[in-house]
C-alpha positions as CSV (number, residue, x, y, z in Angstrom):
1,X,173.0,53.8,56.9
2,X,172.4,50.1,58.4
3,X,168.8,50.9,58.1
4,X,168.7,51.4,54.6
5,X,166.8,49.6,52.5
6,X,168.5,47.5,49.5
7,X,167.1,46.4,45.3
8,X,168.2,44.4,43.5
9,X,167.5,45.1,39.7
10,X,168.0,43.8,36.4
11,X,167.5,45.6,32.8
12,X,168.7,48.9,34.8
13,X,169.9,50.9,32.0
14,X,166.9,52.1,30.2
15,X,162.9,52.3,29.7
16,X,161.2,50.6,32.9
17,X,164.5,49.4,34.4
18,X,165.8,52.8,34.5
19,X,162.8,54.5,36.0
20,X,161.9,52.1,38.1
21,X,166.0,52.8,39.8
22,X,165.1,56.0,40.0
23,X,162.3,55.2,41.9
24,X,163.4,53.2,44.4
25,X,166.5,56.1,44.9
26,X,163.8,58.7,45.0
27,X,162.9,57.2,48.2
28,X,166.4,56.5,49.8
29,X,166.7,52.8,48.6
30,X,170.1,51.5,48.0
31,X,170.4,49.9,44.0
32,X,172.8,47.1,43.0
33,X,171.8,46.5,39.0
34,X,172.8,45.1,36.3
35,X,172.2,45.2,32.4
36,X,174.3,44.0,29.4
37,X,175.2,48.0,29.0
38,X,176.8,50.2,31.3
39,X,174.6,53.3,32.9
40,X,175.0,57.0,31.5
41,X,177.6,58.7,33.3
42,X,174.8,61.0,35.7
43,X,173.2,58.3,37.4
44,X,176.9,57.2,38.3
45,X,176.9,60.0,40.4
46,X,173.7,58.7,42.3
47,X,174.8,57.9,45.6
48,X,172.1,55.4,46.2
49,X,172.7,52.9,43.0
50,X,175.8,51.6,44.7
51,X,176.7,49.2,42.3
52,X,175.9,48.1,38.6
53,X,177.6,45.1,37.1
54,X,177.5,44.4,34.0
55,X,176.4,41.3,33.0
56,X,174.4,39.2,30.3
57,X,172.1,37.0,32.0
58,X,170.9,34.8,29.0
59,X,174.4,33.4,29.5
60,X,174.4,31.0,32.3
61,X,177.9,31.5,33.4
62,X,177.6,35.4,33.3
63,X,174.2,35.6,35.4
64,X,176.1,33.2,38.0
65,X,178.8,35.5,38.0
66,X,176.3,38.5,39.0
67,X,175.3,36.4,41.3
68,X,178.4,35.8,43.2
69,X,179.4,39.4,42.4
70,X,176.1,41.2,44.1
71,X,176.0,38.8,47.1
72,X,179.1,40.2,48.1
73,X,178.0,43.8,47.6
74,X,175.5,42.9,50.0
75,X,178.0,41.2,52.5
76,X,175.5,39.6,54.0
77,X,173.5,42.0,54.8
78,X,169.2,42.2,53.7
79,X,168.1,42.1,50.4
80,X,164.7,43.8,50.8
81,X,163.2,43.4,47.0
82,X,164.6,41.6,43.9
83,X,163.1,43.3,40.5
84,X,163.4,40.6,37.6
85,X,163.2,43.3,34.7
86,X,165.2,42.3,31.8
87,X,164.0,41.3,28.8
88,X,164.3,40.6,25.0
89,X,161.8,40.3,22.4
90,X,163.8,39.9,19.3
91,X,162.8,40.8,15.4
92,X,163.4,40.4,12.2
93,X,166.2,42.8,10.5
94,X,163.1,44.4,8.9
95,X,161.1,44.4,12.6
96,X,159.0,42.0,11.5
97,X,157.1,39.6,14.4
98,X,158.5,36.3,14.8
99,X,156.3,33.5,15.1
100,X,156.5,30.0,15.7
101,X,156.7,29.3,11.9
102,X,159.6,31.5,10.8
103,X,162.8,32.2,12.7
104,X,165.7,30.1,13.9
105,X,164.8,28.2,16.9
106,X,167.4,29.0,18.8
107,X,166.7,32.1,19.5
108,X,163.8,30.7,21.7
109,X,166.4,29.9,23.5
110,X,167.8,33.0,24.0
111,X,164.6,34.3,24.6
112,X,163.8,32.0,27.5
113,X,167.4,32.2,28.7
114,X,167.0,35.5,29.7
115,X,162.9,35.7,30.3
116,X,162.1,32.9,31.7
117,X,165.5,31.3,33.5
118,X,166.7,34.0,35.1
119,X,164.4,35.2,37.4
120,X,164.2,31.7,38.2
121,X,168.0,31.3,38.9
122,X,168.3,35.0,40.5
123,X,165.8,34.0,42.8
124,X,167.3,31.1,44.3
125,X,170.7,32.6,44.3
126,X,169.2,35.8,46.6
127,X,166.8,33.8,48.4
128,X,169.2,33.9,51.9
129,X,169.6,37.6,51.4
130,X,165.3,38.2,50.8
131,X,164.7,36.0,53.7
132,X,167.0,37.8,55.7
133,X,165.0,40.8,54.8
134,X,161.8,39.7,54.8
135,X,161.7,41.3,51.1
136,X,159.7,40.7,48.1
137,X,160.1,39.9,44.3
138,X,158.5,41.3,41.1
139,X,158.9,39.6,38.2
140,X,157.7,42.1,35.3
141,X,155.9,40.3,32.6
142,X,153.9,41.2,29.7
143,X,150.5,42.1,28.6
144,X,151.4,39.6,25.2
145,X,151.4,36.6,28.3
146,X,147.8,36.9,27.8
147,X,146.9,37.5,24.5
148,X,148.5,37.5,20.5
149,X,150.0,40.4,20.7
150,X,149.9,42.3,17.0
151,X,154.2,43.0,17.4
152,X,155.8,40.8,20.2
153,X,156.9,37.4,18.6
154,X,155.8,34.1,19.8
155,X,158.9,33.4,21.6
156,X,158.6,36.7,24.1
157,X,154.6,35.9,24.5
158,X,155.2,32.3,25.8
159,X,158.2,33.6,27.6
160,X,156.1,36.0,29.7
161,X,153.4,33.4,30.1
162,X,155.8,30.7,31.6
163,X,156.8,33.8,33.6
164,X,153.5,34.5,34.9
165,X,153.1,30.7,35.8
166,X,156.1,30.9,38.0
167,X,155.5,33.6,39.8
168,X,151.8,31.6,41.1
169,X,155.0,28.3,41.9
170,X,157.8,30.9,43.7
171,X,154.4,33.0,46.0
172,X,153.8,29.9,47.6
173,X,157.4,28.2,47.8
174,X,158.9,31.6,48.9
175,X,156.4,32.0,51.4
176,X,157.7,29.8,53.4
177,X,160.9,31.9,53.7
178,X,158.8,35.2,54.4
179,X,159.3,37.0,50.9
180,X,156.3,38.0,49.0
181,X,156.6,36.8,44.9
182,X,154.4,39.5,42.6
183,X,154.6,40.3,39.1
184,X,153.8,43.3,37.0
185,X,152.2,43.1,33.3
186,X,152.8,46.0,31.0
187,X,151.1,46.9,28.3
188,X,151.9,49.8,25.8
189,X,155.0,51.4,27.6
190,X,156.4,54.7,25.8
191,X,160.4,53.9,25.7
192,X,162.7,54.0,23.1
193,X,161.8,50.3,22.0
194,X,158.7,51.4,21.4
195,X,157.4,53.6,17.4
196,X,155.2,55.3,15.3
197,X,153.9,51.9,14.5
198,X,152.5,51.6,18.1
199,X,150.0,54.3,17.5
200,X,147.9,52.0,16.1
201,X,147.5,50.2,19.0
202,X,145.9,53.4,20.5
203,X,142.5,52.7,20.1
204,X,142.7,49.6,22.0
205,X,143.7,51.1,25.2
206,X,140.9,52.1,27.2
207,X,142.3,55.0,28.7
208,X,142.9,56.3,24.8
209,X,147.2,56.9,25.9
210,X,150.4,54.6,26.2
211,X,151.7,54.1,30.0
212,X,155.2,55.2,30.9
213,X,158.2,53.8,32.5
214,X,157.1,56.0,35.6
215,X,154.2,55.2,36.2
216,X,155.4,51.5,35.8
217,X,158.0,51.8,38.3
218,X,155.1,53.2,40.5
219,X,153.4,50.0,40.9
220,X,156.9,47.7,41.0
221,X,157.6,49.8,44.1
222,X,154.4,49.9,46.0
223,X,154.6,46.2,45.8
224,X,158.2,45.8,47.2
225,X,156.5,47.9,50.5
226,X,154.5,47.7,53.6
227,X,151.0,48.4,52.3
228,X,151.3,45.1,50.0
229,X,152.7,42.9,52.9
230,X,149.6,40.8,52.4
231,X,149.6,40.4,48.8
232,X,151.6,37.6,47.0
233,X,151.0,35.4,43.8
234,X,149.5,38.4,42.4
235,X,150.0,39.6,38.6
236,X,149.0,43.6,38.6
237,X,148.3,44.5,34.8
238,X,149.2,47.9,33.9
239,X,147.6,48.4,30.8
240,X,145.5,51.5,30.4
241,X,142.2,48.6,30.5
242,X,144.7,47.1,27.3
243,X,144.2,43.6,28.7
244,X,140.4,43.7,29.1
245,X,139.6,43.4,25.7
């Protein structure tokens, strides 16, 4: 199917990854992933998601490695969307949020590693294959880019932020190669990162619910498609109204 459509997606193994591959296969797109964990054994037997590698892109050598490894899956052909969704947010042994006070600081490191540097350094290493297609990027960052956020620590917020800042640098720079640069900023997302000590969050949210991985994925795909060809440098928040408080 030469006509096919082709994603590129990291974090692919649960919460928003995951549903947003199943998106994109919903709708006959070919899905190359990756994660640091293999897939359950069903969506093996998607024939859409073509490939997963695994890899662990807050290690420089490994994320070059996927790089090399999915360019040849592609064989030169298109790349019509790259989806930058993997992402840590690391805690204390007892969960507790870790700020810039406590904590070793290398593990900002990590943090931005796999947040911050690798979309960057996926981007330029598929940036033949989205020209080629004409294709776009979302880069999914965070409602705690914005604002203190009550659980994620300070290292994921500023992550997200710096995130956000490159996505406004890659809209215009990628422009010039055709390919649309987008992100997406979650707020309260029901997955299995997520507790009871959310509820409390609740209140907050406008729309009185948390979002889910689907309806997530929703928006990730819409922008990889025609009706947003005229819409880049744009961050979509997908918050319930989270973010307007």
């Amino acid at each position: 199917m030469p006509h096919r459509k082709t994603v590129i997606l990291t974090g692919a193994s649960r919460g928003i990854g995951h549903a947003t591959v199943a998106r994109f296969s919903a709708e006959g797109w070919r899905v190359i992933s990756c994660s640091r964990e293999d897939v359950p054994a069903h969506c093996r037997r998607d024939p859409n998601w073509t490939h997963h590698i695994p890899a662990d892109l807050s290690d420089p050598a490994s994320r070059q490695e996927f790089i090399v490894e999915a360019n040849k899956a592609l064989d030169g052909a298109a790349l019509h969307a790259l989806v930058n969704n993997a992402g840590v947010s690391p805690k204390t042994p007892i969960k507790e949020r870790l700020g810039c006070l406590n904590g070793d600081i290398a593990g900002w490191y990590r943090v931005f590693e796999l947040n911050f540097f690798a979309p960057l350094v996926l981007a330029r290493g598929f940036a033949a294959a989205l020209a080629r297609g004409k294709g776009a990027i979302v880069n999914v960052t965070s409602i705690a880019g914005h604002t203190v956020h009550a659980f994620a620590g300070s290292a994921y917020s500023t992550s997200k932020a710096a995130l956000s800042g490159l996505t406004r640098e890659m809209a215009v720079e990628f422009a010039e190669l055709g390919v649309r640069v987008n992100a997406v900023a979650p707020g309260e997302i029901e997955t299995a990162m997520t507790g009871p000590e959310y509820d409390v969050l609740i209140p907050r949210i406008p729309l009185h619910r948390m979002g889910t991985p689907e309806e997530v994925a929703a928006v990730i795909f819409q922008l990889c498609g025609p009706d947003m060809a005229y819409v880049t440098g744009t961050e979509v928040f997908i918050t319930g109204g989270q973010h307007l408080y």
